[in-house]
Structures are given as structure tokens and as C-alpha cells.
C-alpha positions as CSV (number, residue, x, y, z in Angstrom):
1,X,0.0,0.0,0.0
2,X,1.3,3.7,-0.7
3,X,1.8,5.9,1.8
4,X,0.1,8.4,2.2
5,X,-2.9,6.4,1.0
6,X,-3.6,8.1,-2.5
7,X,-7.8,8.3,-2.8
8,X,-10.3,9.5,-4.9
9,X,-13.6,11.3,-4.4
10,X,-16.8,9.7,-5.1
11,X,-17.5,12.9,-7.6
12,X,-14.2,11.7,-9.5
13,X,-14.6,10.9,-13.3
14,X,-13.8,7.1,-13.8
15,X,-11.4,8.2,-16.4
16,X,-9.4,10.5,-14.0
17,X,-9.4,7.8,-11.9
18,X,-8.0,5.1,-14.3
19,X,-5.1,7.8,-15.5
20,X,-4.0,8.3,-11.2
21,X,-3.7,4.7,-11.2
22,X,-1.7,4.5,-14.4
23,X,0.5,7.5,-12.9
24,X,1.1,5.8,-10.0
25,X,1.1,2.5,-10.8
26,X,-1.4,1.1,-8.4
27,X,-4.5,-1.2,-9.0
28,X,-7.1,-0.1,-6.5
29,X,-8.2,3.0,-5.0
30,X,-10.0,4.2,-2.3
31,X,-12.7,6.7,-3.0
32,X,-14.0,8.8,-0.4
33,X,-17.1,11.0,0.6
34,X,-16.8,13.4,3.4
35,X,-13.7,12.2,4.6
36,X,-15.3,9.0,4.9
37,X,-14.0,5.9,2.8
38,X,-17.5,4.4,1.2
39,X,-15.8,1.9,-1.8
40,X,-13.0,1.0,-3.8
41,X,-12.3,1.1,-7.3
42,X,-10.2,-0.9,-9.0
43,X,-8.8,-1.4,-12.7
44,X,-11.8,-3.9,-13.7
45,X,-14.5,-0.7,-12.7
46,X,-12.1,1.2,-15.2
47,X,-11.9,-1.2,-17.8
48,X,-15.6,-1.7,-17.7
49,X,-16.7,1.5,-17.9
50,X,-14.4,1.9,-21.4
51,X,-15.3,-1.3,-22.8
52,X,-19.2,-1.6,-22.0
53,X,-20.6,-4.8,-21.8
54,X,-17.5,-6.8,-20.7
């Protein structure tokens, strides 16, 4: 895990979200709503929402 924990907000474009983790290399992030963590998206959620229907 990277330190500090890198995170995304729930109001974060999926596509924004799929270049951080190309940028820093990582497969899953934590997204967050008022400082709360409430999910995780990972490179599959990406991938999906590019290639609809897989």
C-alpha cells in the first residue's frame, strides 16, 4: 500500500481515476465522501466503464 494512501472522491470521473492509477502504478483506490472511505475502485471498474458490456 502507498503511503500516504492516495484516494479518490466519489464525484471523481472514472477516467481521471484510471489515469492516477496509471501514474502511479497502483490497482485499486479508495474513494472517499466526506472524509469517509465508502468503496473502492479498481482497474476492472475502469476497464468496464471503457469497454461496455465486458
Amino acid at each position: 500500500m502507498t503511503t500516504p494512501a492516495v484516494t479518490v472522491y466519489k464525484e471523481t470521473d472514472v477516467r481521471e481515476a484510471g489515469k492516477i492509477m496509471v501514474e502511479k502504478q497502483i490497482g485499486r483506490l479508495p474513494v472517499a465522501e466526506d472524509k469517509k472511505v465508502v468503496g473502492i475502485i479498481d482497474r476492472d471498474d475502469v476497464m468496464g466503464a471503457w469497454l461496455p458490456g465486458t
